[in-house]
PyMOL Python script that loads the backbone (N, CA, C, O; Angstrom):
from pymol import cmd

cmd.read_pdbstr("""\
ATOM      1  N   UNK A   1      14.102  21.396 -77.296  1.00  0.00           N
ATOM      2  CA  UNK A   1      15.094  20.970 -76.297  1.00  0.00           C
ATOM      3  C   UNK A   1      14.885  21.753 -74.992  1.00  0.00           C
ATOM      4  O   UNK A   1      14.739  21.311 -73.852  1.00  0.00           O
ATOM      5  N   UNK A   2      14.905  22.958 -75.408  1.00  0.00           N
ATOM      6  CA  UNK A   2      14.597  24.074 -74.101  1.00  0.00           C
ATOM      7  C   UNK A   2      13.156  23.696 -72.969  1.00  0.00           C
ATOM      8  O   UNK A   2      13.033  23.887 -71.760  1.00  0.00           O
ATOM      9  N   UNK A   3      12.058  22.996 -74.159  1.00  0.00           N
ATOM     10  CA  UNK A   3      11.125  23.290 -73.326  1.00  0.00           C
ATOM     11  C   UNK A   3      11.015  21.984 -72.939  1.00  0.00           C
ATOM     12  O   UNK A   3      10.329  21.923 -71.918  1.00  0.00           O
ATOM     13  N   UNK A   4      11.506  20.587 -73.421  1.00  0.00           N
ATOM     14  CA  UNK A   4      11.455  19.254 -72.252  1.00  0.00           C
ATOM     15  C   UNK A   4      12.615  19.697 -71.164  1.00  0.00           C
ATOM     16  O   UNK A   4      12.255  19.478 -70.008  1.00  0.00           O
ATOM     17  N   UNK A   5      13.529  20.098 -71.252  1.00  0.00           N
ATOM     18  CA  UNK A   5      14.432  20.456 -70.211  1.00  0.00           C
ATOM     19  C   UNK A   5      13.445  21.132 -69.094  1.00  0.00           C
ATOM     20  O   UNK A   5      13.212  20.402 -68.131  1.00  0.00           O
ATOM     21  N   UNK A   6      13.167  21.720 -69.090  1.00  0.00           N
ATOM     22  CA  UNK A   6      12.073  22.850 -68.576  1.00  0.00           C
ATOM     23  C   UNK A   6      11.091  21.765 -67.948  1.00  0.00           C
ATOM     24  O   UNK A   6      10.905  21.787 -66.731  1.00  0.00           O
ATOM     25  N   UNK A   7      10.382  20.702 -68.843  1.00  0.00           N
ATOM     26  CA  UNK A   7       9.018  19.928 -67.964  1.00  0.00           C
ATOM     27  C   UNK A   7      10.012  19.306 -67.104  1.00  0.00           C
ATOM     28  O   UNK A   7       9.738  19.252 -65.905  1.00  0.00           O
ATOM     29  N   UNK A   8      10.893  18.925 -67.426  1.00  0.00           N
ATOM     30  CA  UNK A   8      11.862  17.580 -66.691  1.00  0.00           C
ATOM     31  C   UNK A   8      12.052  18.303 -65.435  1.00  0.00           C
ATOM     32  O   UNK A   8      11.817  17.836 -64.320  1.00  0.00           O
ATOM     33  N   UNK A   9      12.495  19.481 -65.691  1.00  0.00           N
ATOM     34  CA  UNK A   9      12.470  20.464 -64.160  1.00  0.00           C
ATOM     35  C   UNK A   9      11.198  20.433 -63.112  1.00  0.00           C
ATOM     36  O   UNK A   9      11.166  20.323 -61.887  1.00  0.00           O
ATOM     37  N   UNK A  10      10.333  20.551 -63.942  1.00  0.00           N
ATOM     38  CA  UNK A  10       8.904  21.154 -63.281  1.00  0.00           C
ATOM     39  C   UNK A  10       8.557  19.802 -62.687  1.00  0.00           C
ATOM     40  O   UNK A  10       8.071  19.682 -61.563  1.00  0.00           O
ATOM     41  N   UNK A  11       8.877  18.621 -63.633  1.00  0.00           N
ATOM     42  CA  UNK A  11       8.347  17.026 -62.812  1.00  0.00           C
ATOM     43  C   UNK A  11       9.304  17.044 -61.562  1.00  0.00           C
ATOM     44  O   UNK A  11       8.764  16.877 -60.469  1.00  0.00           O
ATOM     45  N   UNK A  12      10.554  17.214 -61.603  1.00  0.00           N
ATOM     46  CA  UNK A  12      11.335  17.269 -60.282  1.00  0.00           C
ATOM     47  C   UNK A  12      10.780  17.527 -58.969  1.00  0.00           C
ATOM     48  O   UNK A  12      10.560  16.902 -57.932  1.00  0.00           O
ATOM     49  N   UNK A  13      10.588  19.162 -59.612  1.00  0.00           N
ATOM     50  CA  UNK A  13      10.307  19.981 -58.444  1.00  0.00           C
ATOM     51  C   UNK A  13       9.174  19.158 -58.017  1.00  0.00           C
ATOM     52  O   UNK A  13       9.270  18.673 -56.890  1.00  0.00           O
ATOM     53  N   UNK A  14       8.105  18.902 -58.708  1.00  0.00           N
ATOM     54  CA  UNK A  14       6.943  18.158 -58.145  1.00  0.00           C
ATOM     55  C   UNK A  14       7.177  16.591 -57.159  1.00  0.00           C
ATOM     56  O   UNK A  14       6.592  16.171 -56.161  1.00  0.00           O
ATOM     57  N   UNK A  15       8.184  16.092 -57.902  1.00  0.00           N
ATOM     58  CA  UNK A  15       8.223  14.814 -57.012  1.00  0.00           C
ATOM     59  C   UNK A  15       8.693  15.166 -55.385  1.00  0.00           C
ATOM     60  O   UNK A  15       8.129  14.932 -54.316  1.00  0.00           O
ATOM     61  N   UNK A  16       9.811  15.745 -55.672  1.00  0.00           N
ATOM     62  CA  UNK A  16       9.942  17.122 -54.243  1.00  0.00           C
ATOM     63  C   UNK A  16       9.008  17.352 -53.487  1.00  0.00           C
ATOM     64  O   UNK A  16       8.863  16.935 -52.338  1.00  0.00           O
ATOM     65  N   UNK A  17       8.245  18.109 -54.163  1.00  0.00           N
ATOM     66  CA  UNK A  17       6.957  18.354 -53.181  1.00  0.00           C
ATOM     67  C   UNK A  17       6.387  17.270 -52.445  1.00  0.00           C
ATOM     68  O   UNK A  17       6.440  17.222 -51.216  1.00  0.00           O
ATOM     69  N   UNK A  18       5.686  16.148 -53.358  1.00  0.00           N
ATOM     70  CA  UNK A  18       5.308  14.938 -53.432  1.00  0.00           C
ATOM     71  C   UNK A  18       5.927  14.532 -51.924  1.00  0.00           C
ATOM     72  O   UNK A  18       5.354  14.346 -50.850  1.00  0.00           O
ATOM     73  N   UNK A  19       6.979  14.490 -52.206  1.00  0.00           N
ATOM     74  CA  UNK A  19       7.881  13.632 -51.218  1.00  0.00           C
ATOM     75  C   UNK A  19       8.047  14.582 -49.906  1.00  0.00           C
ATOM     76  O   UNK A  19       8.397  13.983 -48.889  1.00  0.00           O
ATOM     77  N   UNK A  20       7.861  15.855 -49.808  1.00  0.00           N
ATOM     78  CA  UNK A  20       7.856  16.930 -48.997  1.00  0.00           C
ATOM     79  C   UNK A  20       6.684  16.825 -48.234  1.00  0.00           C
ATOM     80  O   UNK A  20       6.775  17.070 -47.031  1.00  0.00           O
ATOM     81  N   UNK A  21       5.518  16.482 -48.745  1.00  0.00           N
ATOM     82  CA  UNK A  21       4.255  16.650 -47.971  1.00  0.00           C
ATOM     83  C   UNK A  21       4.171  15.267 -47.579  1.00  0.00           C
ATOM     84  O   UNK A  21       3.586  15.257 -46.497  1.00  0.00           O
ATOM     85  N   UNK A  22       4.482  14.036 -47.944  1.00  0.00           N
ATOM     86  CA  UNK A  22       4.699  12.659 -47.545  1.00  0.00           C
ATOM     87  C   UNK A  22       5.177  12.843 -46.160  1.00  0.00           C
ATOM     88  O   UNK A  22       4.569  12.650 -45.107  1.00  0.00           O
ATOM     89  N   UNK A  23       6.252  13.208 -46.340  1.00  0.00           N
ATOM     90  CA  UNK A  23       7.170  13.751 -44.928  1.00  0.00           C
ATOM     91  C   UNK A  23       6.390  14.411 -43.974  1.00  0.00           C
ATOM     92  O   UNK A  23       6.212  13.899 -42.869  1.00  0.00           O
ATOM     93  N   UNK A  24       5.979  15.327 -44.232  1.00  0.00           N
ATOM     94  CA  UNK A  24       5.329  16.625 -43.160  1.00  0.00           C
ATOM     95  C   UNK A  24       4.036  15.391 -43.162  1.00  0.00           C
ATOM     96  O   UNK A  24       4.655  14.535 -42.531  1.00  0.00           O
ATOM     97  N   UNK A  25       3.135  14.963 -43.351  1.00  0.00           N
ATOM     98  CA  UNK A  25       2.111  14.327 -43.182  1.00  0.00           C
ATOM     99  C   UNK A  25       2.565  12.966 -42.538  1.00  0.00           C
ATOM    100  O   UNK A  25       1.739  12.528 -41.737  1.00  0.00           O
ATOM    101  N   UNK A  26       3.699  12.194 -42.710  1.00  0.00           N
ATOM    102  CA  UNK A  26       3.939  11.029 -41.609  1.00  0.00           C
ATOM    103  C   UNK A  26       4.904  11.731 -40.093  1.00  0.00           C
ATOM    104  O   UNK A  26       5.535  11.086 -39.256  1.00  0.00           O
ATOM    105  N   UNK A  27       4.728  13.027 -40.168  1.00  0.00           N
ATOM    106  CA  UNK A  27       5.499  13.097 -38.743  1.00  0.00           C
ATOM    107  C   UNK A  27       4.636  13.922 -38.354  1.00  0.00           C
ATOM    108  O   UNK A  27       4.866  14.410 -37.247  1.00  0.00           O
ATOM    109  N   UNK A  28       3.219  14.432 -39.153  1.00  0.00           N
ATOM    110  CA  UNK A  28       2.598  15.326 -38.079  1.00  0.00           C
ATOM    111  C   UNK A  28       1.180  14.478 -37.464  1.00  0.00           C
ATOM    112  O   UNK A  28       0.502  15.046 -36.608  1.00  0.00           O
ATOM    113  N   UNK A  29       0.860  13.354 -37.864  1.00  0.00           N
ATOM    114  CA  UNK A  29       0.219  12.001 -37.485  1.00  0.00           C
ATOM    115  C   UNK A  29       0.537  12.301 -35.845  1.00  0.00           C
ATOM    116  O   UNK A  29      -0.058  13.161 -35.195  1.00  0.00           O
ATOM    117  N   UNK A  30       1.377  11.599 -35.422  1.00  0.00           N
ATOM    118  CA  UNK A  30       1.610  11.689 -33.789  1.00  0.00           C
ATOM    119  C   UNK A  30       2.177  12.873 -33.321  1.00  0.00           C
ATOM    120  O   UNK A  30       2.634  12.744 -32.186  1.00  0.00           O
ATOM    121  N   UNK A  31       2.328  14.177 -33.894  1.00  0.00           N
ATOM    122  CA  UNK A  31       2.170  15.290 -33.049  1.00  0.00           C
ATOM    123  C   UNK A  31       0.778  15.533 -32.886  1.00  0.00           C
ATOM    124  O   UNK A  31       0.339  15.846 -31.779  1.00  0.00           O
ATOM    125  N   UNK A  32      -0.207  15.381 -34.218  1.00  0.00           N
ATOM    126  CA  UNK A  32      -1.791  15.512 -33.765  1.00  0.00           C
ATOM    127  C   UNK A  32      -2.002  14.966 -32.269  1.00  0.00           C
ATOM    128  O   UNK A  32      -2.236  15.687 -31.299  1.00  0.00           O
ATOM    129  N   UNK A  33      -1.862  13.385 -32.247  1.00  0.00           N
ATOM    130  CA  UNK A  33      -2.294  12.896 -31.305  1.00  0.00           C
ATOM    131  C   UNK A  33      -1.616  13.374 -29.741  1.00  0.00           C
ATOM    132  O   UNK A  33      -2.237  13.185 -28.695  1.00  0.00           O
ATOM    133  N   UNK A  34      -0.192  14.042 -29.793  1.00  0.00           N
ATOM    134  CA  UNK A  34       0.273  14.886 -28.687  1.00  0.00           C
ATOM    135  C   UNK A  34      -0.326  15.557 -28.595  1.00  0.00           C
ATOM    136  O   UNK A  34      -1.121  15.399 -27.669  1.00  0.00           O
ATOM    137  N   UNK A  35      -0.446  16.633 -29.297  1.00  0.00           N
ATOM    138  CA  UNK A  35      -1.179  18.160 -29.021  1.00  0.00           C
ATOM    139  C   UNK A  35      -2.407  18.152 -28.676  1.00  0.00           C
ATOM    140  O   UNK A  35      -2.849  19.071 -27.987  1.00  0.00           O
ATOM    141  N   UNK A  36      -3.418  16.822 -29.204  1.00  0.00           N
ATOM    142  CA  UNK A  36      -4.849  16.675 -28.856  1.00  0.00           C
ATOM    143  C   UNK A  36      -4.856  15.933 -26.884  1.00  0.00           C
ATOM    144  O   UNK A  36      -5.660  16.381 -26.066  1.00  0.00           O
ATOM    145  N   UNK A  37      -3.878  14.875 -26.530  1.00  0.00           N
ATOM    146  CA  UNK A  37      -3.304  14.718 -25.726  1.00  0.00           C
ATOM    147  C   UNK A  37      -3.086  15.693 -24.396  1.00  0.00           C
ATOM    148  O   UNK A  37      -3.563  15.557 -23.269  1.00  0.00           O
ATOM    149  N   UNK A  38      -2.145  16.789 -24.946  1.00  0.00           N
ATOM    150  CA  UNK A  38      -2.125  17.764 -24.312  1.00  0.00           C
ATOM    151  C   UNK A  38      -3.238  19.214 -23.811  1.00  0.00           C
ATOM    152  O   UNK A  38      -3.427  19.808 -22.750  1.00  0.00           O
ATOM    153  N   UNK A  39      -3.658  19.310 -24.892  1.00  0.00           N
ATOM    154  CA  UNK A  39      -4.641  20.122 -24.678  1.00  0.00           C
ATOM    155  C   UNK A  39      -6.027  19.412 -23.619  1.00  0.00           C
ATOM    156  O   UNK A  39      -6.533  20.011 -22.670  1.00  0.00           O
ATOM    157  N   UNK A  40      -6.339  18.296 -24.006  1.00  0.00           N
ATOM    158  CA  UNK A  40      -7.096  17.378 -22.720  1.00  0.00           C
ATOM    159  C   UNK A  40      -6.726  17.507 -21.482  1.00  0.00           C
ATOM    160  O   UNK A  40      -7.464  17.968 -20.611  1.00  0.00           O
ATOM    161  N   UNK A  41      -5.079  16.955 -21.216  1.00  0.00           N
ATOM    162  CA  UNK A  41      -4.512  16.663 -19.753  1.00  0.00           C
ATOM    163  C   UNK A  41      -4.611  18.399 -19.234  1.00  0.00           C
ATOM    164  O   UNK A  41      -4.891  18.694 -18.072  1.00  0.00           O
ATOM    165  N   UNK A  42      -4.338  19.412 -20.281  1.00  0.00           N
ATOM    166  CA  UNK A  42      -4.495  21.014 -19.646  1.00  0.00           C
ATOM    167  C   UNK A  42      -5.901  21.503 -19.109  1.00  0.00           C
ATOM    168  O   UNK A  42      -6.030  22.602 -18.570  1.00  0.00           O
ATOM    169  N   UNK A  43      -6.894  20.658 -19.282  1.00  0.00           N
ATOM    170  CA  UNK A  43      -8.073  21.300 -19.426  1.00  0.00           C
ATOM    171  C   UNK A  43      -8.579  21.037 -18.105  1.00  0.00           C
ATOM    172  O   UNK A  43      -9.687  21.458 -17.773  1.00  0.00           O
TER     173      UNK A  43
END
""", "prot")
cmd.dss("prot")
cmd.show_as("cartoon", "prot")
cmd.util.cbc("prot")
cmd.orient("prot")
């Protein structure tokens, strides 16, 4: 009992992540293209 309680946790945390780096990877798409943007127009 203790130790599926325990995977059921560990799959959580993972979908979390999963869904954490989903996130950070669809909003850092068009800061790339700002910052590459910017660093050009500075140069």
């Amino acid at each position: 009992m203790a130790v599926s309680s325990w995977i059921g946790e560990i799959e959580k945390v993972l979908m979390e992540d999963n869904n954490f780096y989903h996130m950070v990877e669809t909003q850092l798409v068009p800061d790339d293209d700002f910052l590459a943007n910017l660093l050009v127009t500075s140069l």
